[in-house]
N, C-alpha and C positions, 0 to 999 in steps of 0.2 A: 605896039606889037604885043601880043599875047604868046606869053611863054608858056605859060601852063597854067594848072591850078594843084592846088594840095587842100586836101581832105582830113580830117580829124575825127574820130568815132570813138567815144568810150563804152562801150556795150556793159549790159548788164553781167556780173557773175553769176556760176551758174546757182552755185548755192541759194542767191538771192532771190531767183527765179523761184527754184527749191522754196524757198521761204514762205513768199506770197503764194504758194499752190495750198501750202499746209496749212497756211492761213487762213483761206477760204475754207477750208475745208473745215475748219473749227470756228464758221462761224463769223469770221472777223472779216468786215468790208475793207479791203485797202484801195487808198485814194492817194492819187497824185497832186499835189498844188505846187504847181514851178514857176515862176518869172521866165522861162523861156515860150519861145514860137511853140504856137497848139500842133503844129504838123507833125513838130521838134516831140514834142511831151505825145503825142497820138502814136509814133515809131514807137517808144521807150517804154510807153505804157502796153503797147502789141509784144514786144519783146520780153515785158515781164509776164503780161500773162495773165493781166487786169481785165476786167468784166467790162466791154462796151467800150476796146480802145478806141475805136472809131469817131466815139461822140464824144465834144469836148468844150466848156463853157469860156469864155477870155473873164478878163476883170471887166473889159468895155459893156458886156453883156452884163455882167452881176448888177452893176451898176445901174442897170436897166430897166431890172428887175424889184416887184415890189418881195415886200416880207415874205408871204405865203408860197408866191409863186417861186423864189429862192430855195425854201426849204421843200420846195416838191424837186428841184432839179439837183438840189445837196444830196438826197437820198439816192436818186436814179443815177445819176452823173458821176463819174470815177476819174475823169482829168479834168484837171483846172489849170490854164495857161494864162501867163502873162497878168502873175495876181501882185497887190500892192501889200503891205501886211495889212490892211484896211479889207482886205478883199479874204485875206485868210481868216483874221478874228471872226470876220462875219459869217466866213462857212463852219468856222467852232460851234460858236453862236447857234446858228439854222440846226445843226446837227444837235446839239444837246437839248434844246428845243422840243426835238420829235424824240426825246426820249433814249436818245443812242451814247452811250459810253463812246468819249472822246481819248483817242492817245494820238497825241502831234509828235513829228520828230524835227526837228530843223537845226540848223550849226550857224546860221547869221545873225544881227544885231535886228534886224526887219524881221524874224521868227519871235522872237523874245515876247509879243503881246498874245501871239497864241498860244504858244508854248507856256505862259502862265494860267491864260482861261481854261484851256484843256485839261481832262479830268485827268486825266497822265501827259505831263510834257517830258520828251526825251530829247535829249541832245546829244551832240556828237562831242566824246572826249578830247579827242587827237585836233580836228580839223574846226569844232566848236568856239565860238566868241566866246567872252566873260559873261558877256550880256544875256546868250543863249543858254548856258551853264547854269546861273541864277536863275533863272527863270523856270527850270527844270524839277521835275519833281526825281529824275533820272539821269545817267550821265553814263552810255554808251564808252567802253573802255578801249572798244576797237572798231568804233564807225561802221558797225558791220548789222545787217537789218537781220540776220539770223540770230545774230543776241536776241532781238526782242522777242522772235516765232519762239525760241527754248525757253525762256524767260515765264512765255505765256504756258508751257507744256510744263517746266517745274511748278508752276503752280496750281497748275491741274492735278498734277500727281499730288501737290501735298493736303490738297483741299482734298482732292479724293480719298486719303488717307486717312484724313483727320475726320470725315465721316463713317468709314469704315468704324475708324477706331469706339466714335460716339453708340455707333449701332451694335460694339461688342461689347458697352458697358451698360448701355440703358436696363438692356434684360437683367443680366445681374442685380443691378442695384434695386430696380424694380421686382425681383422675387423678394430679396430679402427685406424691401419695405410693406411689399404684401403680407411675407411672412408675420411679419413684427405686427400688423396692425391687425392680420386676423384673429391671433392671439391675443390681443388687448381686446377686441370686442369678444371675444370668446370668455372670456375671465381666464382662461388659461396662462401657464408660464411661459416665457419668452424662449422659443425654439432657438435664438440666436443673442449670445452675451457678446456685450460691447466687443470685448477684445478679437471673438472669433467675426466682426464685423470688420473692425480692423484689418484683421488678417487677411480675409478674403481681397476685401479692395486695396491695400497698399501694397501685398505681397503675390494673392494670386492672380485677379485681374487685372492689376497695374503694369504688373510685368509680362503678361503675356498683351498687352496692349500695348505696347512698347516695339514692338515685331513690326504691327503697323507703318510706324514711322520710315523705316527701309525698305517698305515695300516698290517693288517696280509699278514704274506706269503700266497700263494694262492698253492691250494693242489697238481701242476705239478711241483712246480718250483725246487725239484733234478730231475724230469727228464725230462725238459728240453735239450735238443743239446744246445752242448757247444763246444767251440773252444777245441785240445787236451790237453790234460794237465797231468802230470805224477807226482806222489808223494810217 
């Protein structure tokens, strides 16, 4: 006799949704590799809001597959169901391959061999093995995938800073190295003594190069063109 049935659905947050949009948007392919049912990982990956959840490869197929034709469906293909961690190493692998910056995230003992190949391995603090922890080049404090999208956006801003700051010093130091050496081939006297050299770069440009460093992100910088990158 059939009494019933009961159901269970953990849906994405929305933040995280949030996350993977800004992510794309800067650039960064996100890929799913889960040990669950493709239909399972095909829902979750429509739900976040992954490119082509539709299409989706098992480990039976990887396995099926030679080298080259793997690393054409690594690039195209955005879920991956029902993988062994023999089946993840190897999409690290395919993906670094063709040239793509790798960041894996995973919290199990079966993560651990990706999560060390990959150029960035991140794990989960809270819910993470020891195994997946070590193997990490990162260690997620609250399990939460919007760490990593902010993560990638502070260091946008500070890279972007620290080029500004470069492109406020060059000119400078470049006048007064003109200066100084047109005056030696000129036979002329030195327009600028050591100390007023000093001055300029440790106290005037230094310090207003300094400003740089707090600067705010500026409103394009997730999207931005970026080298590829897969996570």
């Amino acid at each position: 006799m059939l009494l019933g049935l009961f159901g269970l659905i953990d849906p994405p947050r929305e933040e995280a949704i949030e996350a993977v949009a800004a992510c794309q948007q800067a650039g960064i392919r996100v890929k799913m590799m889960t040990g669950d049912h493709a239909l399972t990982a095909q829902a979750i990956a429509a739900d976040l809001g992954l490119k082509n959840p539709g299409e989706s490869l098992t480990g039976r197929e990887l396995e099926e597959m030679g080298e080259d034709e793997l690393r054409r469906h690594a690039l195209k293909t955005d879920v991956f169901a029902r993988l062994s961690p023999e089946h993840k190493l190897r999409l690290v692998k395919c993906l670094q391959a063709e040239g793509s910056v790798t960041a894996m995230t995973g919290d199990g003992v079966n993560d651990a061999p990706s999560l060390k190949r990959a150029d960035i391995g991140i794990a989960m603090g809270r819910k993470g093995t020891d195994a997946a922890r070590e193997a990490s080049a990162m260690v997620l404090a609250d399990d939460n995938f919007v760490s990593i999208e902010r993560a990638v956006e502070e260091g946008r801003r500070v890279y972007d800073n620290l080029r500004k700051a470069i492109l406020f010093l060059l000119p400078i130091n470049a006048a007064e190295a003109s200066a100084i050496v047109v005056a030696i081939l000129a036979g002329m006297a030195l327009p600028i003594t050591p100390v007023q050299i000093l001055w300029v770069n440790m106290v005037s440009a230094v310090t207003l190069g300094i400003a740089f460093a707090w600067e705010r992100a500026e409103g394009d910088l997730m999207r931005r063109d970026a080298p590829t990158n897969h996570c």
